[in-house]
TILUM-961415 format. One record per residue (C-alpha): residue number from 1; residue in one letter; x, y, z. Coordinates in steps of 0.1 Angstrom, whole numbers, plus 5000, padded with zeros to 4 digits. Each point is the difference from the previous one (the first is absolute). Layout:
# residues N
  num  residu     x     y     z
  NUM       A     X     Y     Z
...
This chain:
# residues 118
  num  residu     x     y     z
    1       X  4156  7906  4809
    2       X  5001  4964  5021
    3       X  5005  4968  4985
    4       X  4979  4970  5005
    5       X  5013  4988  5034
    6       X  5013  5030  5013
    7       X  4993  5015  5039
    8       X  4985  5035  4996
    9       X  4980  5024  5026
   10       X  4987  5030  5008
   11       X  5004  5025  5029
   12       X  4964  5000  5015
   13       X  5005  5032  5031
   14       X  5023  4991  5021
   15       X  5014  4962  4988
   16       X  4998  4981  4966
   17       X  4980  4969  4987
   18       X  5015  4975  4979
   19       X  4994  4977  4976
   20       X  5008  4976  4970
   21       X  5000  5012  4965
   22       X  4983  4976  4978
   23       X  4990  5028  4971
   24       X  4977  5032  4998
   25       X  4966  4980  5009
   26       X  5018  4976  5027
   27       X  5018  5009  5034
   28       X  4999  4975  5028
   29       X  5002  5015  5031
   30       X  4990  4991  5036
   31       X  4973  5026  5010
   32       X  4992  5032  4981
   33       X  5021  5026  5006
   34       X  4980  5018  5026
   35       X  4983  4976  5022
   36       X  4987  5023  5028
   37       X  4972  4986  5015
   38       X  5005  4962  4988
   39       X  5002  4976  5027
   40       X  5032  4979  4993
   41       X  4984  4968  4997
   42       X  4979  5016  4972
   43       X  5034  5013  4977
   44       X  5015  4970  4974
   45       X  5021  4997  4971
   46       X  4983  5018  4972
   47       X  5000  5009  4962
   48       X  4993  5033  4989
   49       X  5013  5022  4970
   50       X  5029  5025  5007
   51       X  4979  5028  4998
   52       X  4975  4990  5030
   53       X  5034  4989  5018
   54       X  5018  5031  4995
   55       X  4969  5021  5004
   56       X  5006  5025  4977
   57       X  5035  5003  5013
   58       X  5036  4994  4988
   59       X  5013  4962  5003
   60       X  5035  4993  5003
   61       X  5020  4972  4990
   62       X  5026  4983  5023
   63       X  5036  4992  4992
   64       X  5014  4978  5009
   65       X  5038  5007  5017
   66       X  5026  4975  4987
   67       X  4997  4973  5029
   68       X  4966  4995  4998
   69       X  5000  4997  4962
   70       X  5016  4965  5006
   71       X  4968  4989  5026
   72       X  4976  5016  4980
   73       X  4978  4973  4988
   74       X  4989  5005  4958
   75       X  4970  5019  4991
   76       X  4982  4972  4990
   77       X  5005  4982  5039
   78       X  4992  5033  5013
   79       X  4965  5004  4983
   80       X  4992  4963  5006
   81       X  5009  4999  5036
   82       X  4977  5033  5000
   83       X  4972  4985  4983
   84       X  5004  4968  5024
   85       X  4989  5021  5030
   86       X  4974  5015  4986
   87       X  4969  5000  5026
   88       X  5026  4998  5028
   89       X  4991  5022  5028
   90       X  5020  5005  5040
   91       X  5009  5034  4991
   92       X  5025  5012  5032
   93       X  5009  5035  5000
   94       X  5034  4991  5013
   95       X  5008  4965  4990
   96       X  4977  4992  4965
   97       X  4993  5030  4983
   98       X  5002  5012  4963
   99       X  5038  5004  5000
  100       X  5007  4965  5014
  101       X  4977  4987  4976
  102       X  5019  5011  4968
  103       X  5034  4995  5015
  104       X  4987  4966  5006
  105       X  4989  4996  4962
  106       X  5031  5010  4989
  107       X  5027  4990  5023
  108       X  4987  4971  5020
  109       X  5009  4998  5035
  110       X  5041  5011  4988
  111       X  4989  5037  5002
  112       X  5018  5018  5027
  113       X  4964  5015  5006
  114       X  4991  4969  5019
  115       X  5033  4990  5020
  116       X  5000  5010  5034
  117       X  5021  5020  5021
  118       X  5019  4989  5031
């Protein structure tokens, strides 16, 4: 069971959609999990309950690994940096989707996720 503040998603076909646990009636997430047909323009930071997020499926919970416990921000940063894009939208399939949106939330810019390679 997630905690308030916690990253969880769920494998939708072939990739998984994430978001940020808030509790059983609120998940803030960028998109819906399936947004087939959406123009990205159209897709923004959301609320939704976990059961229209997970549609009808299993959610994990991420862990965190021991180095990224010391970057990862608290749960109450992580929900209020979630709730402060709420309405946000330039949804990029490559470089501002779901998954940089909750790494963002609860990491900041210090996630791995986001440095580049040379």
């Amino acid at each position: 069971m997630p905690s308030c503040g916690d990253i969880i998603r769920v494998k939708v076909s072939f990739y998984y959609h994430y978001g940020i646990y808030v509790d059983d009636d609120t998940v803030i997430q960028f998109g819906y999990p399936d947004n087939t047909g959406v123009k990205p323009e159209e897709i923004s930071v959301l609320v939704t309950d976990v059961f229209t997020f997970s549609c009808g499926n299993l959610c994990e919970t991420g862990v965190c690994e021991k180095q990224e416990k010391k970057k990862r921000l608290s749960p109450e940063k992580t929900v209020a940096r979630a709730k402060s894009r709420l309405g946000e939208t330039g949804y990029n399939i490559l470089e501002n989707n779901c998954e940089h949106f909750v790494y963002d939330c609860a990491f900041g810019k210090e996630h791995p996720f986001f440095q580049k390679s040379k």
